[in-house]
N, C-alpha and C positions, 0 to 999 in steps of 0.2 A: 333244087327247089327254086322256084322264079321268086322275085322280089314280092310282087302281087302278091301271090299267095301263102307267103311265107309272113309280108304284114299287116295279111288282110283282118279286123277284127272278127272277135269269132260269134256267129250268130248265134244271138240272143233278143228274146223278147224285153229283156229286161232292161231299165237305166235305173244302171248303178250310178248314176251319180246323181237323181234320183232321191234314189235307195239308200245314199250317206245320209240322208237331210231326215230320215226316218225316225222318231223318239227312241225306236228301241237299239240302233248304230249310233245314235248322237249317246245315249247312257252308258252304252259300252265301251265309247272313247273316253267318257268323262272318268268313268269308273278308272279307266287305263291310267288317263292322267294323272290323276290323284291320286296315286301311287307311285308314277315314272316321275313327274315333274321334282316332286321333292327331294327327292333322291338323289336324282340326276344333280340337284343344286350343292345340296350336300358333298356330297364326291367331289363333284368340281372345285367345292371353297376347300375342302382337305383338302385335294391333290393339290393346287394355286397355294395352298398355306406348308405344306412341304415343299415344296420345289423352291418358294421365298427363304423358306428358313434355310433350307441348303445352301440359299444362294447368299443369302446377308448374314445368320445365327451361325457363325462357322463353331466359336466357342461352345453353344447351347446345343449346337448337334455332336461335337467330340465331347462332352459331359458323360465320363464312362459310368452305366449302372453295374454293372458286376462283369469282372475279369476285362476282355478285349472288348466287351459288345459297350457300345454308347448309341447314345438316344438318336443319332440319325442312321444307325443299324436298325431300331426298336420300330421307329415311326415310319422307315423305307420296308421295312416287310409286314409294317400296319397297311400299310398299300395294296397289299396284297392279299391280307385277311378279309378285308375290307369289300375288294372286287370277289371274291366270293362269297360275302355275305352278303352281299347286293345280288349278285346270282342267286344263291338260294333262295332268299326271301323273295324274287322277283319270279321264280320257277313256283316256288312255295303259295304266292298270292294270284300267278294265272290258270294255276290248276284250280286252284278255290274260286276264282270270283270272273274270270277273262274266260278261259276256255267253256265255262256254262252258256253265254251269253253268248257265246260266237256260234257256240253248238246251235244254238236258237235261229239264231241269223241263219246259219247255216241252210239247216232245216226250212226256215220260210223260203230262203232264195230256191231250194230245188222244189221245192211243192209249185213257188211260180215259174218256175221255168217250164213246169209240167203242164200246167193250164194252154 
């Protein structure tokens, strides 16, 4: 395939960029945000606050809670609990509130493509 036609954009009546500036694609990002952003923060100051303790709390991390396991065994596979429950609820809250909204979008953008 030549260069040309392989990065030619693909014709469309439509500008999508545009189309971002739209109230009902500006809500849907906001809606996203407001969900991603915090999170996102969150995870971050855990993960940034285990990775410190590992690195200066040597004592506070080998603090054994029962048998061989101690708290930087407990809190390194909280790491892990963790990034799954941020998946889920992240799966959990775009099937509820993201994926309606995009459906919509969706829908408006092939009705105007059809015009």
């Amino acid at each position: 395939m030549s260069e040309a036609v392989k990065d030619a954009p693909p014709k469309s009546t439509i500008d999508y960029e545009a189309y971002e500036k739209t109230p009902q694609f500006l809500h849907m990002k906001k809606t996203r945000n407001r969900f991603v952003v915090p999170l996102s923060i969150f995870f971050l100051v855990w993960y940034i606050a285990y990775v410190l303790a590992a690195a200066y709390l040597h004592d506070f991390m080998a603090t054994p809670v029962f048998g061989s396991i101690n708290m930087g065994l407990l809190l390194g596979l909280g790491q892990f609990v963790t990034t799954f429950g941020i998946t889920m609820s992240y799966v959990t809250f775009a099937n509820r509130k993201i994926d309606p909204l995009t459906e919509e979008l969706r829908g408006e953008l092939e009705r105007m493509e059809q015009r």
